[in-house]
C-alpha positions as CSV (number, residue, x, y, z in Angstrom):
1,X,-42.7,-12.6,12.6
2,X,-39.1,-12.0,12.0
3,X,-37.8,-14.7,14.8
4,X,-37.1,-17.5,12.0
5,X,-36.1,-15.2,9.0
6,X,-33.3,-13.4,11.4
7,X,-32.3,-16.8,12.5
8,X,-31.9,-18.4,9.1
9,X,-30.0,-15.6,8.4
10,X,-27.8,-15.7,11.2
11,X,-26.8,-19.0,10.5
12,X,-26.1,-18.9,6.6
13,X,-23.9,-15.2,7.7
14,X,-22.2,-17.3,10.2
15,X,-21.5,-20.0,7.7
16,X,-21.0,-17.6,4.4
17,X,-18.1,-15.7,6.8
18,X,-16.4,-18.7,7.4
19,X,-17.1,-19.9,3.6
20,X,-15.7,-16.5,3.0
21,X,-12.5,-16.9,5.0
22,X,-11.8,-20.2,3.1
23,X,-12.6,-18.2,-0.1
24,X,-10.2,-15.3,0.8
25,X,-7.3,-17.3,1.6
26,X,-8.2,-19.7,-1.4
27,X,-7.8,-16.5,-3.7
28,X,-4.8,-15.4,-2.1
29,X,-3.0,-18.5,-3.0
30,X,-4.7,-18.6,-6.4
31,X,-3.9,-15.0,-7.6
32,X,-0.1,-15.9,-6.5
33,X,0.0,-19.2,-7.9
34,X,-1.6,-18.9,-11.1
35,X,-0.4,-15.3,-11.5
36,X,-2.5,-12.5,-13.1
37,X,-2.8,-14.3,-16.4
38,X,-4.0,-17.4,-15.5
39,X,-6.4,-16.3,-12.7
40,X,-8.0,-14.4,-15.5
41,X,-8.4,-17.1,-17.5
42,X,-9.9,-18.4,-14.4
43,X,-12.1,-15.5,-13.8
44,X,-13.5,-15.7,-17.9
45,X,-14.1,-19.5,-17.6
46,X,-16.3,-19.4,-14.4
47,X,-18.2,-16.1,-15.5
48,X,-19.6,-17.1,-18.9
49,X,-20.7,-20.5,-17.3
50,X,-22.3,-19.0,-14.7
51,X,-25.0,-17.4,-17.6
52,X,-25.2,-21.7,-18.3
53,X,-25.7,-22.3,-14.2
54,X,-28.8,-19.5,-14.9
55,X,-30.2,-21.3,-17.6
56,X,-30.3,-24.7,-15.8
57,X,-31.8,-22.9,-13.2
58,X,-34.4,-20.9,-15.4
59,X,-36.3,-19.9,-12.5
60,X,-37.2,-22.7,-11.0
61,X,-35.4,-22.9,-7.8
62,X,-37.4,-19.5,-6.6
63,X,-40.8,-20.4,-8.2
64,X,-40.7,-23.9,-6.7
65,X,-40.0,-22.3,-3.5
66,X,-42.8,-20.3,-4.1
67,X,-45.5,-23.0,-5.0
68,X,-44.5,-24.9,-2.5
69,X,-45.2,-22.2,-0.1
70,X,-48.4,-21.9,-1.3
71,X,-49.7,-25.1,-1.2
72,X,-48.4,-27.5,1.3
73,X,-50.3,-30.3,0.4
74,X,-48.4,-31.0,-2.5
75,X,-44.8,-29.7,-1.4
76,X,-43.3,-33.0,-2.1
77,X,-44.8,-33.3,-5.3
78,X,-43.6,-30.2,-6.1
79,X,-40.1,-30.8,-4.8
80,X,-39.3,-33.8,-6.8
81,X,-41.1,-32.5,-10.0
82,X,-38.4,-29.5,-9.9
83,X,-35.9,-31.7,-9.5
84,X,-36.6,-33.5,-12.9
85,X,-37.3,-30.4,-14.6
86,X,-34.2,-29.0,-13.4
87,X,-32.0,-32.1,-14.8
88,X,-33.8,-31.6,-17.9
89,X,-32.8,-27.7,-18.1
90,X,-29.3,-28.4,-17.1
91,X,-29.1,-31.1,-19.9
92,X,-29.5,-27.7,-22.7
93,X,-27.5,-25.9,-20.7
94,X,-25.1,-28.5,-20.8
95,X,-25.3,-29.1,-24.7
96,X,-24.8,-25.0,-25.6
97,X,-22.3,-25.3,-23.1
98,X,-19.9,-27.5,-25.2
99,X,-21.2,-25.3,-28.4
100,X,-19.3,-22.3,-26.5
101,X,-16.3,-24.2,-25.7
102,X,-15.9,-24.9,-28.9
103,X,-16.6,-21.9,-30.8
104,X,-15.0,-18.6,-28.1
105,X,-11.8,-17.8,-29.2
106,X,-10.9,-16.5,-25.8
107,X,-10.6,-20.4,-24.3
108,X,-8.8,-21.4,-27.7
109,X,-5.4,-22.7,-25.6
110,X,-8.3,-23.6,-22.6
111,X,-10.6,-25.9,-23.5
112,X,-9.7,-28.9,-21.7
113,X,-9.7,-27.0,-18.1
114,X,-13.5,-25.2,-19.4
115,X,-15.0,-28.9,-20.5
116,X,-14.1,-29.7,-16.6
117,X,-15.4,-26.7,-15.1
118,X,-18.5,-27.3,-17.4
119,X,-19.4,-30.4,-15.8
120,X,-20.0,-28.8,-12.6
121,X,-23.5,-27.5,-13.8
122,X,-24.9,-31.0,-13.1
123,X,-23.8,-31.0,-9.6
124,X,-24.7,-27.2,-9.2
125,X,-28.2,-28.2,-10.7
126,X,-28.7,-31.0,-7.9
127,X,-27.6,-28.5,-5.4
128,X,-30.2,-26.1,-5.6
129,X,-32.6,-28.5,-6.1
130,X,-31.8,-29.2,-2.3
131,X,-32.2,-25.9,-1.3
132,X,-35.4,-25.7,-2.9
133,X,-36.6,-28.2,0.1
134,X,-34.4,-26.2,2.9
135,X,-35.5,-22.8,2.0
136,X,-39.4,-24.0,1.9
137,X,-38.7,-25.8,5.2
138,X,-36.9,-22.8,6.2
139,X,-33.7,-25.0,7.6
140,X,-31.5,-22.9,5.5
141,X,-28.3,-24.7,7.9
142,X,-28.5,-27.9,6.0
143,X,-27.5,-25.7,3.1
144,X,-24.9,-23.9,5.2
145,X,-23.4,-27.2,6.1
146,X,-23.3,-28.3,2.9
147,X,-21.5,-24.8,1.3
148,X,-19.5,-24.7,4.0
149,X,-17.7,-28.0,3.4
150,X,-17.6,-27.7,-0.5
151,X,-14.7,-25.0,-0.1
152,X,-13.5,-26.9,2.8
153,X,-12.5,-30.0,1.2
154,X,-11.3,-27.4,-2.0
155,X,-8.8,-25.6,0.3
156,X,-7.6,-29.2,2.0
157,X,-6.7,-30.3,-1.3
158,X,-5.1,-27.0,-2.0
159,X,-3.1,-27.2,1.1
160,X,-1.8,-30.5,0.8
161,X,-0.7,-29.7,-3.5
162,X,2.6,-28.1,-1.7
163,X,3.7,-28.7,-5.9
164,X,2.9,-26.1,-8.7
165,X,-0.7,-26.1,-9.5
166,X,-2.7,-25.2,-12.9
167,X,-5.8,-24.3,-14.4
168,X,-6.9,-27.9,-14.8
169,X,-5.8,-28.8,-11.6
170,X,-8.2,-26.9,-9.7
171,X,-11.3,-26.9,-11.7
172,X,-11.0,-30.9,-11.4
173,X,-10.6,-30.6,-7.2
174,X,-13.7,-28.2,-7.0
175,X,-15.6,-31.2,-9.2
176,X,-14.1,-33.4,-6.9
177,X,-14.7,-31.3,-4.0
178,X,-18.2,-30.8,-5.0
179,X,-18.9,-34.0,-5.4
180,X,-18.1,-34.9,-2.2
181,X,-19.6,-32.0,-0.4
182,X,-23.0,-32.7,-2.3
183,X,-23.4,-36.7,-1.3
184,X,-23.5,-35.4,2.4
185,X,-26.7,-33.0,1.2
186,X,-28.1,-35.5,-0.4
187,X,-27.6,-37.8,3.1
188,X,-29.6,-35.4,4.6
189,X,-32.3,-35.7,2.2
190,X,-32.4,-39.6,1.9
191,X,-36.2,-39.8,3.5
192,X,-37.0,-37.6,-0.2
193,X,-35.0,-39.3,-2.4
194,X,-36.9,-42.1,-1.2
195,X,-40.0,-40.9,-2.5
196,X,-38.6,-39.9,-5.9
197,X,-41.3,-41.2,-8.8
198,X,-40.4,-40.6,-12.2
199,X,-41.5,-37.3,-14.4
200,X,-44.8,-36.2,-14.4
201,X,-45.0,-34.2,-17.8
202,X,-48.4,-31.9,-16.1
203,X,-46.5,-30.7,-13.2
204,X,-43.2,-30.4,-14.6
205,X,-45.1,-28.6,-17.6
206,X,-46.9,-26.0,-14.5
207,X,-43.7,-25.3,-13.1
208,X,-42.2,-24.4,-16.3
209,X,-45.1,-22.3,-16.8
210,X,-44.8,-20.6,-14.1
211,X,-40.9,-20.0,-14.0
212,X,-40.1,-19.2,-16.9
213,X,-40.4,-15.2,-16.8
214,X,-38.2,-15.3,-14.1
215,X,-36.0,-17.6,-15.9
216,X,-35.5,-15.3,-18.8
217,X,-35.0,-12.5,-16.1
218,X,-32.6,-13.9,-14.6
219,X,-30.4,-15.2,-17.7
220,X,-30.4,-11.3,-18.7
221,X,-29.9,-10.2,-14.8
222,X,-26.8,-13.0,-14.9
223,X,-25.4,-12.0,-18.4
224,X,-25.3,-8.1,-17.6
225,X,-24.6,-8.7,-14.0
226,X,-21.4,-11.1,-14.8
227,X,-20.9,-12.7,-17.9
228,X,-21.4,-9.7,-20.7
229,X,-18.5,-7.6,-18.8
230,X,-16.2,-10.2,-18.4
231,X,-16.3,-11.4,-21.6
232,X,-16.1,-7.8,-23.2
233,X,-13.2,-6.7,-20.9
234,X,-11.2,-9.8,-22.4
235,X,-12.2,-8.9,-26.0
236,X,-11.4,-5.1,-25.4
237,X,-8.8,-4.9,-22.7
238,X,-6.9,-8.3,-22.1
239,X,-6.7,-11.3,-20.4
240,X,-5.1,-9.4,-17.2
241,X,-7.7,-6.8,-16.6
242,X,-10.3,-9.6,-16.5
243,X,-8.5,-10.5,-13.3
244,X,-8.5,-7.4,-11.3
245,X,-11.9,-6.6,-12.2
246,X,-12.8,-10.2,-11.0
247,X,-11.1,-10.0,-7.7
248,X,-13.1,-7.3,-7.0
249,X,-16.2,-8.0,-8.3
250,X,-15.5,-11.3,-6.0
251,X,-15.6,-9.3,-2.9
252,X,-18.5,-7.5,-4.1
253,X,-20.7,-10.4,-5.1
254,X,-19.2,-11.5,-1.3
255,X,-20.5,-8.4,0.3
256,X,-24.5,-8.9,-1.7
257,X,-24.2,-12.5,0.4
258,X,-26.1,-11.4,3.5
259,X,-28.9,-9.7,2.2
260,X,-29.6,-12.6,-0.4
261,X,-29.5,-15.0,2.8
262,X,-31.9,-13.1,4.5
263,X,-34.5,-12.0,1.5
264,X,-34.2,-15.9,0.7
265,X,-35.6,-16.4,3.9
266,X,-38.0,-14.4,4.0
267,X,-39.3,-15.0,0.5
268,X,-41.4,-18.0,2.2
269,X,-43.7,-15.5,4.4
270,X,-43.6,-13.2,1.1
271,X,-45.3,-15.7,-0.7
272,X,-47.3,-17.0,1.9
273,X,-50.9,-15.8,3.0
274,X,-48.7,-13.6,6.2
275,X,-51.3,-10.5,6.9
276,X,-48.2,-8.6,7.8
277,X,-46.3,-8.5,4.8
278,X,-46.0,-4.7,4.8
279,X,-44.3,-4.3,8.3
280,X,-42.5,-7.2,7.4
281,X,-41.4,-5.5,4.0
282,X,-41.1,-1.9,6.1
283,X,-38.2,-3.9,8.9
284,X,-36.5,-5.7,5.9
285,X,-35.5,-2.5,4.3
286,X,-34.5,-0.7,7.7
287,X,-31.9,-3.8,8.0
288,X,-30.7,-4.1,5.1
289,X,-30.4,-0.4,4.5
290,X,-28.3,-0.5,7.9
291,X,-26.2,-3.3,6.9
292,X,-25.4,-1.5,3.4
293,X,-23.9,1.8,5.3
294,X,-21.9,-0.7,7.0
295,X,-20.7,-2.9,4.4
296,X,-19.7,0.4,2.4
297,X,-17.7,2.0,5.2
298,X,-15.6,-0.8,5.9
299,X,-15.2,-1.8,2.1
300,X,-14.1,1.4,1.5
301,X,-11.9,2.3,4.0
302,X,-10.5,-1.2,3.8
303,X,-9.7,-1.8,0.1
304,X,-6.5,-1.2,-0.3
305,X,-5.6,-4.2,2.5
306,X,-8.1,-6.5,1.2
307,X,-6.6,-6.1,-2.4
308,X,-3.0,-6.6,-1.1
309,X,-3.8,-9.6,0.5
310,X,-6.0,-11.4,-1.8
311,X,-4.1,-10.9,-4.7
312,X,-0.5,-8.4,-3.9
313,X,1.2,-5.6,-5.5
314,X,0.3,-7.2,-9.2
315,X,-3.5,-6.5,-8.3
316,X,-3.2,-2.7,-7.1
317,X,-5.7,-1.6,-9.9
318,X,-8.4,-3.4,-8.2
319,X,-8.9,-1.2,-5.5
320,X,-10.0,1.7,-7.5
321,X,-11.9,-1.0,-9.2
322,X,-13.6,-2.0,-5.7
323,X,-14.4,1.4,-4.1
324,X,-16.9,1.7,-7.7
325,X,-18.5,-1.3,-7.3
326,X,-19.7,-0.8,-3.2
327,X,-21.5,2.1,-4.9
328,X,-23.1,-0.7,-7.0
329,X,-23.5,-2.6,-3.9
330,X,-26.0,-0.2,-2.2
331,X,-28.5,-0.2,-5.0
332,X,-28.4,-4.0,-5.2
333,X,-29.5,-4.5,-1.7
334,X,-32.1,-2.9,-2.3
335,X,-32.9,-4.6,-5.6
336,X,-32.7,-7.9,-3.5
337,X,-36.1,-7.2,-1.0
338,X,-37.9,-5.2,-3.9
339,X,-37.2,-7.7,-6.5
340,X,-38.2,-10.9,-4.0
341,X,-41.6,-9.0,-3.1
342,X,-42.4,-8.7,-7.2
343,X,-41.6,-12.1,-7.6
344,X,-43.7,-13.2,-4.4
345,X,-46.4,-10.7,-6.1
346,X,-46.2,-13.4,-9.1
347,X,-44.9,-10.2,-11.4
348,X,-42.1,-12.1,-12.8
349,X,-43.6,-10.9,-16.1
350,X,-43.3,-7.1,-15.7
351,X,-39.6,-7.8,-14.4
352,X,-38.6,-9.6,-17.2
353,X,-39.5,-6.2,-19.4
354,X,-37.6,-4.2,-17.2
355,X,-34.6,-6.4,-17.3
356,X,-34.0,-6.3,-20.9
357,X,-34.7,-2.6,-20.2
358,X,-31.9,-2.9,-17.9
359,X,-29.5,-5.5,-20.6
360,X,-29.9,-3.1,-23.3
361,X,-28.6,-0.4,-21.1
362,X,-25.6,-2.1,-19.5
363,X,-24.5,-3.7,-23.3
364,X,-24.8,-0.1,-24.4
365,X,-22.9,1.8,-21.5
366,X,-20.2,-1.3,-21.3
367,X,-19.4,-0.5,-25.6
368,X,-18.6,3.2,-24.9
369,X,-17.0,3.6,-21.2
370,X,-15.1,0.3,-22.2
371,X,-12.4,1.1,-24.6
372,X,-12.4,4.6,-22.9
373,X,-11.8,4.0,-19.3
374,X,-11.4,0.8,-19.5
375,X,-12.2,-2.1,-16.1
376,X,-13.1,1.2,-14.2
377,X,-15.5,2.2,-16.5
378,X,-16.6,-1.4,-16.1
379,X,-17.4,-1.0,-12.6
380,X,-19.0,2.3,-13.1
381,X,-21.3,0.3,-15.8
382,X,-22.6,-1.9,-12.5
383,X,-23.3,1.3,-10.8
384,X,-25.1,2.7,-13.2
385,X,-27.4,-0.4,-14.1
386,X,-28.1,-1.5,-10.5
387,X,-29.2,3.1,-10.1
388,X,-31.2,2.1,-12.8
389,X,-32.7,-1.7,-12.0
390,X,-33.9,-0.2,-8.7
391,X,-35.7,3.0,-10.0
392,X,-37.6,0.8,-12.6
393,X,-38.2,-2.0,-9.9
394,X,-38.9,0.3,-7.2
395,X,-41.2,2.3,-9.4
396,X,-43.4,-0.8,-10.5
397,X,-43.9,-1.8,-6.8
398,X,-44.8,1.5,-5.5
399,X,-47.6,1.0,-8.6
400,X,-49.0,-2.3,-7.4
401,X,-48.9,-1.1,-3.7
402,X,-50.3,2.4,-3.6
């Protein structure tokens, strides 16, 4: 039962550790380079358009996983259909992107370098459409491959720039390393793309249908998650404390890697007609429990190295920023399994509720522990809203299971 999910998750650890490597020593020249200032201009320009990734995602990418899941006979279908109505999502996403370029005062003396970064959420669009097909097939190493060489190429460009770099330089070599990284995906792929009809307004209409709960969920999981602190710690605090609270959160959202690969690959027996869902849920949580004692022991004990490295001395209130957020880190493991079994329950509905339950919380908390204490109380924001995401998710499961 748990042979292929534990495998797919070996592999896409394997492959996130080494993508992980190249992303540590990619921020340790970046930090350095750019200096504090800079890399938080960096940090504010790829957090807000991460909410725009979300909405050209809308769901989609785990309700087409699920569908196809469910009926095989039309997986294909099903495939390329999502793959339409993802072009078409990333089109609006792309359109109020270019409203909020214009209009946020915070990338006033930016623009330029955020219209580059912004174009990236046609190639990020096309990439999870890919891993729709690879996580329904359950061959989650084409994806590895394929994210393992997109930093790759970054960090080979990076390397050989032995010049001063800026902010438009590197948003325009991840585009270009993107690009590159995504044609071998798409390689892989060629048999489908072969098959590729145009839209079919019914089945583009069912899967919109169906995702777009979870859609709305996760633009409000995304903007409390990442884009609604960042954006308020640069209107409260400064361009500067973006940065170390974005070097940590990085390692953070590094650390929640694992469990998403393996609830990802698991989410295809979740949704499937598996009798043993319940010992499957039962192991899942031992595992990932174990692996979140882990992860916190080492993260904590380990901070004040894995700050000095990755960013130096000009970083050093990161750390205290860190050893918050792996309290964070703990609930959203859990949030991972119990949020994938809702969704595989079709209750993307009921979690939608709770997440603006959840947004209205972390909006509020983030206004008063802001301007009081500051990127830490920040961190202990995340804490508190995971605590809180996982009492209200946990407590609607235990509902629909009892």
């Amino acid at each position: 039962m748990l042979k292929i999910p534990l495998l797919n998750t070996l592999v896409q650890v394997l492959g996130k550790m080494v993508t992980i490597l190249i992303s540590l020593v990619v921020t340790g020249v970046l930090t350095r380079k750019l200096g504090s200032e800079v890399y938080g201009q960096y940090i504010l320009i790829t957090s807000a358009f991460i909410l725009l990734d979300s909405l050209a995602d809308f769901g989609t990418k785990i309700m087409a996983v699920k569908m196809a899941s469910e009926d095989e006979k039309r997986r294909e279908t099903i495939w390329i259909q999502a793959g339409w109505l993802r072009i078409m999502l990333s089109s609006v996403a792309f359109g109020l992107g270019l409203l909020f370029v214009g209009w946020f005062p915070g990338l006033e003396t930016i623009r330029l370098e955020a219209l580059v970064a912004l174009v990236m959420i046609w190639f990020t669009s096309v990439a999870g459409s890919l891993e729709i097909v690879w996580q329904t097939k359950m061959e989650m190493g084409r994806k590895v491959l394929v994210e393992v060489l997109y930093p790759s190429i970054f960090l080979g460009m990076l390397w050989w720039m032995t010049t001063e770099i800026n902010l438009l330089w590197v948003f325009g070599s991840y585009l270009v390393a993107r690009i590159i990284s995504l044609g071998l995906g798409l390689i892989q792929e060629r048999k489908l793309l072969g098959k590729i009809v145009k839209a079919d307004k019914k089945i583009v209409w069912e899967i919109l249908k169906n995702s777009w709960p979870m859609g709305v969920y996760l633009l409000i999981f995304t903007g409390y998650d990442r884009a609604v602190d960042s954006l308020m710690i640069e209107r409260m605090l400064g361009t500067r404390e973006v940065a170390w609270y974005g070097l940590s959160y990085k390692i953070y959202s590094s650390l929640l890697q694992p469990v998403y690969f393996y609830v990802s690959s698991i989410f295809p027996l979740l949704s499937s007609k598996m009798k043993e869902k319940a010992k499957l849920f039962k192991w899942s949580a031992l595992i990932i429990g174990s692996g979140a004692t882990l992860a916190m022991i080492f993260t904590y004990t380990q901070a004040p190295w894995m700050i000095r490295v990755l960013g130096g001395e000009e970083f050093g209130a990161s750390v205290g920023i860190l050893r918050i957020l792996i309290v964070a880190m703990v609930f959203a493991y859990y949030n991972h399994l119990i949020g994938f079994t809702l969704i595989s329950k079709g209750k993307q509905k009921e979690m939608l509720k709770l997440g603006l339950v959840v947004m209205l919380f972390n909006i509020s908390a983030n206004l008063v522990l802001i301007p009081i204490y500051g990127v830490y109380g920040a961190a202990g924001v995340t804490g508190l809203t995971e605590m809180l995401s996982l009492g209200l998710m946990g407590g609607k499961l235990w509902k629909i299971t009892r």
